[in-house]
Legacy VTK file of the C-alpha trace (Angstrom):
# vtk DataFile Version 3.0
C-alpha trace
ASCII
DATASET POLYDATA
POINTS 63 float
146.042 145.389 73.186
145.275 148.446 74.713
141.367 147.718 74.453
139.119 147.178 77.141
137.864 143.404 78.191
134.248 144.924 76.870
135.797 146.422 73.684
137.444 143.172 72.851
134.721 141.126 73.421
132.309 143.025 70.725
135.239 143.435 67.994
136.341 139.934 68.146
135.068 136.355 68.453
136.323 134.180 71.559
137.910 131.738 69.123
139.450 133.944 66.773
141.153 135.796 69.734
142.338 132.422 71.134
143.732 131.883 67.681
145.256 135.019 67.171
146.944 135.277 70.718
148.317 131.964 71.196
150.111 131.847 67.755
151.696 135.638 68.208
152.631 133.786 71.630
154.742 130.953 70.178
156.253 132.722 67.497
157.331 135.450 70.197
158.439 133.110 72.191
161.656 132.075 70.605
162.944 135.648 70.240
165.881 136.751 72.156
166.190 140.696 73.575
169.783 142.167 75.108
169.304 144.030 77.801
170.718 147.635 77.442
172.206 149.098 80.537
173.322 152.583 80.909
176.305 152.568 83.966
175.205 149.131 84.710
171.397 149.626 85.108
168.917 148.559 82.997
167.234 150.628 80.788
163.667 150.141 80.206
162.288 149.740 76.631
159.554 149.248 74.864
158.800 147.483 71.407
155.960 147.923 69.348
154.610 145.269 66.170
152.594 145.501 64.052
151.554 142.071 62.568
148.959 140.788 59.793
147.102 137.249 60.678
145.960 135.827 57.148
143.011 133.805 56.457
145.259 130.484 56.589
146.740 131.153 60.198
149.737 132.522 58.351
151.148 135.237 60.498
153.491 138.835 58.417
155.165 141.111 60.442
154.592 144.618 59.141
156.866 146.772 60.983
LINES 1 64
63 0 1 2 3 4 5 6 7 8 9 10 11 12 13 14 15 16 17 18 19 20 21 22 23 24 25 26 27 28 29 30 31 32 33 34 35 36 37 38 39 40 41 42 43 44 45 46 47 48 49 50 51 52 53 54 55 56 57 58 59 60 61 62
């Protein structure tokens, strides 16, 4: 999140946040990423998601 501590804490409850972070955690967790190198450096990339929580903890990936 690219929020401030302050903005978080008056758009969200503790909990939910909690909730929210530690199951986008786990199911992150597993994924796998190659490295891309250009001439045998790295390149540096970024990835972006865009993901749903629904009322039952169920978690949709809408990118």
């Amino acid at each position: 999140m690219a929020n401030s501590d302050e903005e978080i804490a008056q758009q969200y409850e503790v909990k939910e946040l909690d909730f929210c972070i530690k199951n986008i955690y786990e199911l992150l967790k597993p994924l796998k990423f190659d490295i891309i190198k250009d001439k045998g450096k790295p390149i540096a990339e970024d990835i972006y998601l865009e993901i749903w929580v629904e009322d039952n903890g169920k978690i949709e990936n809408w990118t």
